[in-house]
Backbone as JSON Lines, residues from 0, in Angstrom:
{"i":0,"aa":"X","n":[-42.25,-7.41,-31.82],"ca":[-41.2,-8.41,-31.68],"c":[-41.85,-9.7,-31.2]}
{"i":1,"aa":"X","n":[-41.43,-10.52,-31.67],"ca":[-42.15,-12.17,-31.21],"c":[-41.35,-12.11,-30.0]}
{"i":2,"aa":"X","n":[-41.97,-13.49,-29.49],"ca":[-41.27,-13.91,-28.48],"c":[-39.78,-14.78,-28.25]}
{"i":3,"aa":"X","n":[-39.52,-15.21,-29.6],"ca":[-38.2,-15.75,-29.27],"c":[-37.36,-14.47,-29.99]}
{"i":4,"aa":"X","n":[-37.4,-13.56,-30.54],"ca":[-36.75,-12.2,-30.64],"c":[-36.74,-11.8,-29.42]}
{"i":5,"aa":"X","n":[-37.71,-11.85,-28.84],"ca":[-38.01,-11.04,-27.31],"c":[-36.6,-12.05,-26.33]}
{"i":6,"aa":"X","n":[-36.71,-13.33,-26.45],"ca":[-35.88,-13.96,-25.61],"c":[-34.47,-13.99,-26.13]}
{"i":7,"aa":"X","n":[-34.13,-13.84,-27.64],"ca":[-32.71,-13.24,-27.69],"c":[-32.48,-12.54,-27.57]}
{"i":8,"aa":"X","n":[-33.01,-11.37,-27.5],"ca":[-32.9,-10.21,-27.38],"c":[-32.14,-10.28,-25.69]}
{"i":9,"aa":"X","n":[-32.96,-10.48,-24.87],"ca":[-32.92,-10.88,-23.38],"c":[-31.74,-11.78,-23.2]}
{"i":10,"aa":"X","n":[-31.28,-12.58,-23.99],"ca":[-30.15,-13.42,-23.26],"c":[-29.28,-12.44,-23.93]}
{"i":11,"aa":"X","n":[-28.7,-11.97,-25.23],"ca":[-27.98,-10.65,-25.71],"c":[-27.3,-10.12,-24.51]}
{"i":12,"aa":"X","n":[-28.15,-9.32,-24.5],"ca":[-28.1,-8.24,-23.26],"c":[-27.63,-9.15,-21.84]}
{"i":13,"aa":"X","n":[-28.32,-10.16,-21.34],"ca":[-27.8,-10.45,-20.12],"c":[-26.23,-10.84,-20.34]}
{"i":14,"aa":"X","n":[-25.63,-11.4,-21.73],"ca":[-24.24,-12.17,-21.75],"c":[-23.22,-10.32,-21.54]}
{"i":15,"aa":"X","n":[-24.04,-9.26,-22.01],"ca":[-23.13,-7.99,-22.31],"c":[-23.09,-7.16,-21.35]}
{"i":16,"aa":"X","n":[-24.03,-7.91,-20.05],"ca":[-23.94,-7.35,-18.72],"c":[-23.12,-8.28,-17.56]}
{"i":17,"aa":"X","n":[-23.05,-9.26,-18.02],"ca":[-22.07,-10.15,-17.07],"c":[-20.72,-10.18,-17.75]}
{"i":18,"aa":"X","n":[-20.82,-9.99,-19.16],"ca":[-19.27,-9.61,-19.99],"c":[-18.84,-8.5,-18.82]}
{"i":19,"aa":"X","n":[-19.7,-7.23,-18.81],"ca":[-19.18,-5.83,-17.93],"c":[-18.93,-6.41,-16.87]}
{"i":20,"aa":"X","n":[-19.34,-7.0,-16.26],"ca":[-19.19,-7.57,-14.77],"c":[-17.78,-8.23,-14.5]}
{"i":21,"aa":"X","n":[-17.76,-9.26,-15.2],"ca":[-16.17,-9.8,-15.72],"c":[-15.24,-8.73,-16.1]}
{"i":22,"aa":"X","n":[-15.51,-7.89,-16.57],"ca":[-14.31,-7.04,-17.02],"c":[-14.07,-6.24,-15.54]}
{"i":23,"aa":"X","n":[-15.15,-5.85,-15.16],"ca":[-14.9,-4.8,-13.91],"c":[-14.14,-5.44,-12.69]}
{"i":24,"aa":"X","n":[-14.72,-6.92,-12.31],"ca":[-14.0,-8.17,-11.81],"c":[-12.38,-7.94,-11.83]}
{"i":25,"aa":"X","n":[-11.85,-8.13,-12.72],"ca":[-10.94,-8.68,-12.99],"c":[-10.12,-7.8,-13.16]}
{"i":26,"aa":"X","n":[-8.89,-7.51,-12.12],"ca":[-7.86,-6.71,-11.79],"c":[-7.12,-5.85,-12.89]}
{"i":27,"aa":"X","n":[-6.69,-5.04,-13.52],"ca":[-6.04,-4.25,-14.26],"c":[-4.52,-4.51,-14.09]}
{"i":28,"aa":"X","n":[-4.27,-4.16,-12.93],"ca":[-2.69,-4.66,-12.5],"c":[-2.5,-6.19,-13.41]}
{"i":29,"aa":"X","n":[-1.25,-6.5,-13.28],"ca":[-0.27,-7.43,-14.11],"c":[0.46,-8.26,-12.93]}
{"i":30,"aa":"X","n":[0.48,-7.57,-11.53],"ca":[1.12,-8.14,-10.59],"c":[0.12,-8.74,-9.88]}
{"i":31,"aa":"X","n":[0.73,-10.4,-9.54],"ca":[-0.15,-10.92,-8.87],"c":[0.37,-11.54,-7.34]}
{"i":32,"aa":"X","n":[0.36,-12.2,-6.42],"ca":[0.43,-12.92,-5.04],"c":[1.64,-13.63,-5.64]}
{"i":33,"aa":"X","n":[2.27,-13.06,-4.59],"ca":[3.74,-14.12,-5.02],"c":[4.91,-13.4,-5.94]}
{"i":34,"aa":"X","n":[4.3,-12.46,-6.47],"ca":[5.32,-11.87,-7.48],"c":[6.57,-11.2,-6.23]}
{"i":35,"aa":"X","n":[7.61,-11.09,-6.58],"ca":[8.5,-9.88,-6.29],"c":[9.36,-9.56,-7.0]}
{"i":36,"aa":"X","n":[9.48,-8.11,-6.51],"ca":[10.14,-6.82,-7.0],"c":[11.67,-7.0,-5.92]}
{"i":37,"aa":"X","n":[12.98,-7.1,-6.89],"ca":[14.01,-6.56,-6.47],"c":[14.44,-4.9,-6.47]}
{"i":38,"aa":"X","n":[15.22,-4.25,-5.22],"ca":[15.19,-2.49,-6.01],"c":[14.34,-2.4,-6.79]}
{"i":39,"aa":"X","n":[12.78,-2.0,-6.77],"ca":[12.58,-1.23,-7.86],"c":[12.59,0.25,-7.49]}
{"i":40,"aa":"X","n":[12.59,0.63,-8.3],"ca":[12.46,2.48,-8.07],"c":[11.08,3.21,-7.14]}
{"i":41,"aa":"X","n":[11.58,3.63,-6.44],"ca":[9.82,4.71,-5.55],"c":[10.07,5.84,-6.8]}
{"i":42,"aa":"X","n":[8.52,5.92,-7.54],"ca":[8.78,6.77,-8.39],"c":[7.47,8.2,-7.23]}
{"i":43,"aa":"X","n":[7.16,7.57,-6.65],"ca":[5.88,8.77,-5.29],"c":[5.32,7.83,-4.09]}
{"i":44,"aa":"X","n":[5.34,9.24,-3.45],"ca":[5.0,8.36,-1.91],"c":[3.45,9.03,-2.2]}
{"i":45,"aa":"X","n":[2.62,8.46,-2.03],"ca":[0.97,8.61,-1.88],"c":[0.67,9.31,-0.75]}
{"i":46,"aa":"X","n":[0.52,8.77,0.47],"ca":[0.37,8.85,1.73],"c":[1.54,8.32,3.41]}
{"i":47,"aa":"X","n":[0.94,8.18,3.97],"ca":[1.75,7.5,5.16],"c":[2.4,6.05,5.15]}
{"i":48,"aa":"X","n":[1.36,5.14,4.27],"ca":[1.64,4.13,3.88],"c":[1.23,3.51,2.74]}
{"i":49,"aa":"X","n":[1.08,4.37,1.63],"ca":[1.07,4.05,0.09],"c":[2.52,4.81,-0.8]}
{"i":50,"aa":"X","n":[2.82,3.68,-1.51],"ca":[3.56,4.51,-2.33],"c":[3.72,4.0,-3.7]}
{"i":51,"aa":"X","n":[4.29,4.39,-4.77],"ca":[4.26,3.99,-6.0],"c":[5.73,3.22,-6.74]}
{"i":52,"aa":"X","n":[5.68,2.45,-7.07],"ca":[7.38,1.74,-7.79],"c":[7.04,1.52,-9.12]}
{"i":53,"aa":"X","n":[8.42,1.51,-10.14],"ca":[8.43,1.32,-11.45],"c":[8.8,-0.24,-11.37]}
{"i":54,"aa":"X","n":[8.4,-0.83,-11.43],"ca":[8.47,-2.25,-11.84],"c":[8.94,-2.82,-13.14]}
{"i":55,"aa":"X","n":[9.29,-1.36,-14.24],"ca":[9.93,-1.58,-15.45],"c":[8.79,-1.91,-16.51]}
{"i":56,"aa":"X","n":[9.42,-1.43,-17.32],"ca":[8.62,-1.54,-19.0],"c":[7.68,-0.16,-18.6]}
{"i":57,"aa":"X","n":[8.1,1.15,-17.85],"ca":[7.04,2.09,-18.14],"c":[5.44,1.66,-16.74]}
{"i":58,"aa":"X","n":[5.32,0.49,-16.42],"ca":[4.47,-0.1,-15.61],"c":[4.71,0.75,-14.05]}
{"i":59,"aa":"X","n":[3.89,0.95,-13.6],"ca":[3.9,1.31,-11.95],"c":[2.94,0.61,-10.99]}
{"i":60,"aa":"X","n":[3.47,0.83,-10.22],"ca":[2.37,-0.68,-9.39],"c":[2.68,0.62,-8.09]}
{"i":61,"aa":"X","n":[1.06,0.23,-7.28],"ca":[0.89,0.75,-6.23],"c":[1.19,-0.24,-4.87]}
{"i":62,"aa":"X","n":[1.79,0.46,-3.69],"ca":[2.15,-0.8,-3.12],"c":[1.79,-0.37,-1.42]}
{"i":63,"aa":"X","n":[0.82,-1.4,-0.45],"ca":[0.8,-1.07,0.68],"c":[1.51,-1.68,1.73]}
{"i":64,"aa":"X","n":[2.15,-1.69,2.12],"ca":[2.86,-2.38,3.12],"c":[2.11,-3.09,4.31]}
{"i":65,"aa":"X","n":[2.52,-4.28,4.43],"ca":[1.75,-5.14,5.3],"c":[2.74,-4.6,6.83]}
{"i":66,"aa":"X","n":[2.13,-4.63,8.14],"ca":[2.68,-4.16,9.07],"c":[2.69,-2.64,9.57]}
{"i":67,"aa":"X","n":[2.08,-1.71,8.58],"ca":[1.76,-0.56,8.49],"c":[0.51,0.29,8.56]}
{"i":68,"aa":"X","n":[0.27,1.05,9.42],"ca":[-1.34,1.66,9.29],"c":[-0.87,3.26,9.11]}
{"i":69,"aa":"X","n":[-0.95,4.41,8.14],"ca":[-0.5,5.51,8.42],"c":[-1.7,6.56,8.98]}
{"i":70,"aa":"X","n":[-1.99,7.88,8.67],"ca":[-2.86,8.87,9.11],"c":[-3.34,8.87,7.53]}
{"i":71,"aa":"X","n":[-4.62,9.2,7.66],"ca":[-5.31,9.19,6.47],"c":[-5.16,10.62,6.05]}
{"i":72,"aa":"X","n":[-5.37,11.09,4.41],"ca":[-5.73,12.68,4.18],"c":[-6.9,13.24,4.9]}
{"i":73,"aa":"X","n":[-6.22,14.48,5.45],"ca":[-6.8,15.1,6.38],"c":[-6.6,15.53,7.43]}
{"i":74,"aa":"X","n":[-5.64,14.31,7.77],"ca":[-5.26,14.29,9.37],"c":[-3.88,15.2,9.62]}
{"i":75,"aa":"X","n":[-4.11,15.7,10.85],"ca":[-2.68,17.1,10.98],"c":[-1.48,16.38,10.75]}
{"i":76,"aa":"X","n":[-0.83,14.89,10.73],"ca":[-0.16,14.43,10.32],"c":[0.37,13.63,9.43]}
{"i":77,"aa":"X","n":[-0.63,14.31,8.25],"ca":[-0.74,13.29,7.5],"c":[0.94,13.61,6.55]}
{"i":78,"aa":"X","n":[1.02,14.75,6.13],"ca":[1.95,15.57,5.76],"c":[3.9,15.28,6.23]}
{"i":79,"aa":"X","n":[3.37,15.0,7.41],"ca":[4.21,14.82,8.03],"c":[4.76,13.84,7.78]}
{"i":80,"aa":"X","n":[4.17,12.78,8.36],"ca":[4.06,10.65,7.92],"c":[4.4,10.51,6.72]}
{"i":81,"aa":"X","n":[3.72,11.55,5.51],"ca":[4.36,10.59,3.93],"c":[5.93,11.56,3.81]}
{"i":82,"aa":"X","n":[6.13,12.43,4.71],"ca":[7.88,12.84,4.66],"c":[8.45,12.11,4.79]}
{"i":83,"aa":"X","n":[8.16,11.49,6.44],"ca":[8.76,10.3,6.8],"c":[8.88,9.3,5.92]}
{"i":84,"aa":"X","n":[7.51,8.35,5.31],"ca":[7.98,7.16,4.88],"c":[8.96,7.47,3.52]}
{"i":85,"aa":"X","n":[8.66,8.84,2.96],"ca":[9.83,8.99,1.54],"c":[11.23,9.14,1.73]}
{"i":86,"aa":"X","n":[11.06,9.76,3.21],"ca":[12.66,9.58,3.92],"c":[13.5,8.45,3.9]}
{"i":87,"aa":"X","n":[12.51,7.56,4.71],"ca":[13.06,5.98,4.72],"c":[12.97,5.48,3.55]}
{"i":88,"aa":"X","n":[12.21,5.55,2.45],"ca":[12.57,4.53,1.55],"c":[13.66,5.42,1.02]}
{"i":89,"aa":"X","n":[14.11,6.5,0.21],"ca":[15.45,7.19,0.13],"c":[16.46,6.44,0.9]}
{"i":90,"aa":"X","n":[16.35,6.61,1.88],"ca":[17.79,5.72,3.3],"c":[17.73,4.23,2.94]}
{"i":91,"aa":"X","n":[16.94,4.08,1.92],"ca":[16.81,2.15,2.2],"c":[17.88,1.13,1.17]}
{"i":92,"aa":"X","n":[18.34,0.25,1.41],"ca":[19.1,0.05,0.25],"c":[18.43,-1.67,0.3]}
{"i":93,"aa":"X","n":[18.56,-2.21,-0.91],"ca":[17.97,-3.23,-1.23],"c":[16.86,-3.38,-0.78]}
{"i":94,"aa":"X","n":[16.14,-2.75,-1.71],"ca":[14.46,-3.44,-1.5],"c":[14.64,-4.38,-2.35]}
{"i":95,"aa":"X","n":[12.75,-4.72,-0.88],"ca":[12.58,-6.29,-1.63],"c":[11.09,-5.98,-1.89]}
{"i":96,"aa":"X","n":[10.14,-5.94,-2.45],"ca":[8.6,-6.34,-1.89],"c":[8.32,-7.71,-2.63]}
{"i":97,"aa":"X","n":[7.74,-8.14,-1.94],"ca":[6.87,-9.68,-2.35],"c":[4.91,-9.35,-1.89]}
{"i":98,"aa":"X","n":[4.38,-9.66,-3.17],"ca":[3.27,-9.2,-2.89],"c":[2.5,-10.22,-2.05]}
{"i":99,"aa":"X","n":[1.23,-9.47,-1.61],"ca":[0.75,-10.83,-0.02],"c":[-0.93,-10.94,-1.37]}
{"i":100,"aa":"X","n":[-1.04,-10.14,-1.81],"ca":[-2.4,-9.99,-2.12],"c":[-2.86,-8.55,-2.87]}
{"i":101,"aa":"X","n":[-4.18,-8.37,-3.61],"ca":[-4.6,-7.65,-4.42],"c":[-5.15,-6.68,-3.49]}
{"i":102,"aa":"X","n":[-5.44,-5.61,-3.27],"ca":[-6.57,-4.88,-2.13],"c":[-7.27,-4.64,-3.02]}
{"i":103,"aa":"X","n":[-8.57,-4.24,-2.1],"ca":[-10.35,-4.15,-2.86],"c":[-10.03,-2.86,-3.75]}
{"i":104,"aa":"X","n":[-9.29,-1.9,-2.6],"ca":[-9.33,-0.43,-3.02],"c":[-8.57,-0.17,-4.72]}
{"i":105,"aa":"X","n":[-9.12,0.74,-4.85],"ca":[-8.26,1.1,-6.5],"c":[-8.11,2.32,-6.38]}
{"i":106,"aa":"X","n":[-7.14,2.96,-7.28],"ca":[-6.74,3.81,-7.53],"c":[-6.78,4.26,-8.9]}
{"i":107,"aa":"X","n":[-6.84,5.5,-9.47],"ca":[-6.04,6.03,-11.05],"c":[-7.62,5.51,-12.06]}
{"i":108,"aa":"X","n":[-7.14,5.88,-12.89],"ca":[-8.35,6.01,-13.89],"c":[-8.4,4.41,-14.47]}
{"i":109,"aa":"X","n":[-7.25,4.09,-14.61],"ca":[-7.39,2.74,-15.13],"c":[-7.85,2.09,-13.93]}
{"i":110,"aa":"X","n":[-7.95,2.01,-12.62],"ca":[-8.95,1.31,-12.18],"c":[-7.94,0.21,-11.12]}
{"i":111,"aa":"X","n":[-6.41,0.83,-11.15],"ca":[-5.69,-0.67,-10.85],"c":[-5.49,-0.72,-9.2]}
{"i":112,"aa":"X","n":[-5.48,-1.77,-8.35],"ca":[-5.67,-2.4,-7.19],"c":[-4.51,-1.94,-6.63]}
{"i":113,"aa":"X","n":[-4.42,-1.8,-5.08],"ca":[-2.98,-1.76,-4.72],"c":[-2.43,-3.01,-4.45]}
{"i":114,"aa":"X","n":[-1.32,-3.18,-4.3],"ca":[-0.44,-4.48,-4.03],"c":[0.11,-4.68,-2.65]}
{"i":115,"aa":"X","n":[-0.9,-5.32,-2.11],"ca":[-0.44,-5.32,-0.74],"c":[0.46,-6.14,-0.28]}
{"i":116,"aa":"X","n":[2.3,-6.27,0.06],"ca":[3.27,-6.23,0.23],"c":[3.87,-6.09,1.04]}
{"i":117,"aa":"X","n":[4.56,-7.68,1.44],"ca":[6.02,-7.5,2.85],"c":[6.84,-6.92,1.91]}
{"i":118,"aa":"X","n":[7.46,-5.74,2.63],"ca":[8.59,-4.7,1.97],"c":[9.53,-4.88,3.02]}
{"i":119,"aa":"X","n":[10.54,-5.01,2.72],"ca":[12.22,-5.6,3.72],"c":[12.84,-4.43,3.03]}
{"i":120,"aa":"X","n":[13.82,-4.11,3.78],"ca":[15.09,-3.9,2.82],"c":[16.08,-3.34,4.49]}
{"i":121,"aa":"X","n":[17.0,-2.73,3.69],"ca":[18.02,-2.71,5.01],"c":[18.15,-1.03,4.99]}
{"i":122,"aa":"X","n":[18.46,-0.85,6.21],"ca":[17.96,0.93,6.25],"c":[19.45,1.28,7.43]}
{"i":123,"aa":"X","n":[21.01,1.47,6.65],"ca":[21.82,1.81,7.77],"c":[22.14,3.44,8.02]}
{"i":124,"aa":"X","n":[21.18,4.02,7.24],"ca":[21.22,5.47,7.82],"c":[20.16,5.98,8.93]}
{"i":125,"aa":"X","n":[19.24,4.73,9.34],"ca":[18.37,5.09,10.74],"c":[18.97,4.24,11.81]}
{"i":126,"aa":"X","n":[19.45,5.49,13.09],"ca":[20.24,5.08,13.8],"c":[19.5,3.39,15.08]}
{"i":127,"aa":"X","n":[18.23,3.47,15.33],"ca":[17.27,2.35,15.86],"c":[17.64,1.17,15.17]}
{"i":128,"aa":"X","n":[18.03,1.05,14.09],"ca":[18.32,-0.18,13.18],"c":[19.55,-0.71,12.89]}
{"i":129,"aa":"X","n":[19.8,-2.12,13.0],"ca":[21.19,-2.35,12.75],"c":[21.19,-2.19,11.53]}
{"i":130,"aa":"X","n":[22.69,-1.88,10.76],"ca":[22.64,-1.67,9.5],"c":[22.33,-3.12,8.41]}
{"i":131,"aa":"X","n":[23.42,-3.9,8.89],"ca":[23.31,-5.47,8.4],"c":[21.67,-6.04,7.8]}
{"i":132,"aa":"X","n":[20.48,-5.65,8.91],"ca":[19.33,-6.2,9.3],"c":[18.42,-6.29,7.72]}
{"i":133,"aa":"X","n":[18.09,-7.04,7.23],"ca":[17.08,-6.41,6.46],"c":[15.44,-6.58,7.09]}
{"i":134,"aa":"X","n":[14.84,-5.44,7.23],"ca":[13.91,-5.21,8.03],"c":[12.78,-5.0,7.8]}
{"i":135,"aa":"X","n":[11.54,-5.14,8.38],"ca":[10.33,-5.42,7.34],"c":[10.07,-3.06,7.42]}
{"i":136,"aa":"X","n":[9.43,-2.81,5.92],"ca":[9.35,-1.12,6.05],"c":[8.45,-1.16,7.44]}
{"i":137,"aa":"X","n":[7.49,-2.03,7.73],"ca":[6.8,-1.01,8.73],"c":[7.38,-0.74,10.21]}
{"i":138,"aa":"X","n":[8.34,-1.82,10.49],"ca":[9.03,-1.55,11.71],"c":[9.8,-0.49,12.15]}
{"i":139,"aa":"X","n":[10.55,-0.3,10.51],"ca":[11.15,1.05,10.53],"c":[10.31,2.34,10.82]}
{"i":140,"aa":"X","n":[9.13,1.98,9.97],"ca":[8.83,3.06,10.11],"c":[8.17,3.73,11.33]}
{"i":141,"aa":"X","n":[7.31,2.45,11.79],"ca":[6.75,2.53,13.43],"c":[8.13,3.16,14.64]}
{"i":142,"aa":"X","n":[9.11,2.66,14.43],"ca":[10.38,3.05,15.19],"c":[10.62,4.42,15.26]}
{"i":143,"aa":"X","n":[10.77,4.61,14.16],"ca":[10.24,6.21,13.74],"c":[9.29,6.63,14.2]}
{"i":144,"aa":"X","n":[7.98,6.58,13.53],"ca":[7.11,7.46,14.25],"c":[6.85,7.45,15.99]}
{"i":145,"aa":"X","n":[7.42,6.31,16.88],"ca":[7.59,6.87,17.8],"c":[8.07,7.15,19.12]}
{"i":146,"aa":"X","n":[9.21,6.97,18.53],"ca":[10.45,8.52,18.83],"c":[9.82,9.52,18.24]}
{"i":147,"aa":"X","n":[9.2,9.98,16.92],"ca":[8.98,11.2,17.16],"c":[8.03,11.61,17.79]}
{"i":148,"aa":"X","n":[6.96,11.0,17.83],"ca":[5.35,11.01,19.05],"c":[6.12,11.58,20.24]}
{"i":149,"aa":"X","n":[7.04,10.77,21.4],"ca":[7.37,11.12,22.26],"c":[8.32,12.13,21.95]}
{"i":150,"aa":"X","n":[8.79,12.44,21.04],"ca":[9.52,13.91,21.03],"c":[8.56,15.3,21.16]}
{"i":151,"aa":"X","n":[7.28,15.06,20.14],"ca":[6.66,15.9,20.05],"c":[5.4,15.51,20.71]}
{"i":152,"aa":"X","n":[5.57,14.96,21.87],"ca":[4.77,14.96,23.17],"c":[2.7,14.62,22.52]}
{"i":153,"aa":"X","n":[2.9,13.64,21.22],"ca":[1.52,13.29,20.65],"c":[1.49,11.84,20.29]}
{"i":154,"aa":"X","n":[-0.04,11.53,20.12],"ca":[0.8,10.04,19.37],"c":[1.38,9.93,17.72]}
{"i":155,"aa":"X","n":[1.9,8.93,17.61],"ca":[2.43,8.52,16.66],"c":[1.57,8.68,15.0]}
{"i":156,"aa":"X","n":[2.36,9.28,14.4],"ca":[1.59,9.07,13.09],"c":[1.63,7.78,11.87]}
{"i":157,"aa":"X","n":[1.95,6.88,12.72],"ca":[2.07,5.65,11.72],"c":[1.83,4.55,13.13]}
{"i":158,"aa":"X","n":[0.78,3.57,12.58],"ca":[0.39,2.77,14.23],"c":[0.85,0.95,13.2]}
{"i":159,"aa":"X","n":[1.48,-0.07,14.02],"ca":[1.55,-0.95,13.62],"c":[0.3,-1.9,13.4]}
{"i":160,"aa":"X","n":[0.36,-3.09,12.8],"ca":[-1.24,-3.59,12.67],"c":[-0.66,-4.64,13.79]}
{"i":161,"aa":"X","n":[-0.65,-4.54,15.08],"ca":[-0.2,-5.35,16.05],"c":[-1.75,-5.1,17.35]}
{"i":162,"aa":"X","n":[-2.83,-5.94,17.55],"ca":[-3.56,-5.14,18.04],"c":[-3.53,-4.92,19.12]}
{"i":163,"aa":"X","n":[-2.69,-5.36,20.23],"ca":[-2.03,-4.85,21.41],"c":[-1.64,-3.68,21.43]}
{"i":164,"aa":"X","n":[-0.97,-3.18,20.41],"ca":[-0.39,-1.73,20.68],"c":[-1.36,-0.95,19.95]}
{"i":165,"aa":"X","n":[-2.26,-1.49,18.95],"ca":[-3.16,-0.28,18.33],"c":[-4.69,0.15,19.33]}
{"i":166,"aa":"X","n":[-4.9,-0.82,20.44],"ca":[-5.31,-1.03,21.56],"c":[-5.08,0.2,22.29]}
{"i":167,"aa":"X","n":[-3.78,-0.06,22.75],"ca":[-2.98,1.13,23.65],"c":[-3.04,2.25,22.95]}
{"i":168,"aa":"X","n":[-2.6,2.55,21.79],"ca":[-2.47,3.15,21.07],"c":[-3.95,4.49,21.17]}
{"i":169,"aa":"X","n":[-4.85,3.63,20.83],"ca":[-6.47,4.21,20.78],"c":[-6.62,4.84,22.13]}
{"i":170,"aa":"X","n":[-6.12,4.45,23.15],"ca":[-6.53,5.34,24.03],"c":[-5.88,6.82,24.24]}
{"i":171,"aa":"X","n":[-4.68,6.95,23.54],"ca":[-4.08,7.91,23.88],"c":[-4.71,9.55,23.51]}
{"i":172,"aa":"X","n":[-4.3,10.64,24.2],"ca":[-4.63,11.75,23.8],"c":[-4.44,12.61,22.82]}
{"i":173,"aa":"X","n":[-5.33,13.2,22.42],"ca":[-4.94,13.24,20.24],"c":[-4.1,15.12,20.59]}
């Protein structure tokens, strides 16, 4: 091979490795910062604080709630926490999410980002909450988890991203 074969050859290849790069880059999801979702449907709760909505046309978008930290898989409550949050969104009437941002993390084979999301809606079947209120999910759900912590004499399985209380929080006895 000569040398300017040798050097197309070489730029070729470098444009079909930064093409991959760009493709891998660049989000799969359709939802971007700013979008929101009126009611959409929870079609699965993931974890403590992941869950899944139909956003329509067949599309599902993964969604994390800003204000929320749950127990990761693994943890003795983890089981527990995604009851809870499928509870509350069931009890919830008018959702809202408005997305804040893309997260690094991905999910699913296609590769798509979660949607990290202030989620409101109004929740008048949890008695802590006025019914009227529309309320951000993680308050609810922190409210929840603990009352039940102090019921069941542990900490909480859902910690707010407030770092005063995740502070306090850390010291407690597991």
């Amino acid at each position: 091979m000569t040398g300017a074969g040798l050097l197309i050859s070489a730029a070729v290849a470098g444009v079909v490795i930064a093409g991959a790069f760009a493709l891998r880059a660049k989000p799969a999801s359709a939802a971007a910062a700013g979008d929101v979702f009126h009611t959409p449907r929870v079609v699965k709760v993931v974890d403590p604080d992941t869950f899944d909505i139909d956003v329509g046309g067949g599309r599902i978008e993964r969604i994390r709630p800003t204000l929320l930290d749950g127990v990761e898989r693994g943890h003795r409550d983890f089981e527990h926490g995604r009851k809870v949050l499928d509870s509350v969104l069931r009890r919830s009437e008018d959702l809202k999410i408005v997305v804040v941002k893309l997260d690094r993390w991905t999910w699913g084979k296609d590769r798509r980002p979660r949607l990290i999301a202030k989620v409101t809606a109004r929740f008048p079947a949890i008695g802590h909450l006025k019914p009227s209120a529309r309320v951000p999910l993680g308050v609810a759900i922190v409210g929840l988890a603990m009352m039940d912590g102090e019921a069941r004499k542990r900490p909480p399985f859902a910690i707010p991203y407030v770092p005063a209380l995740r502070n306090a929080w850390k010291g407690m006895k597991r």
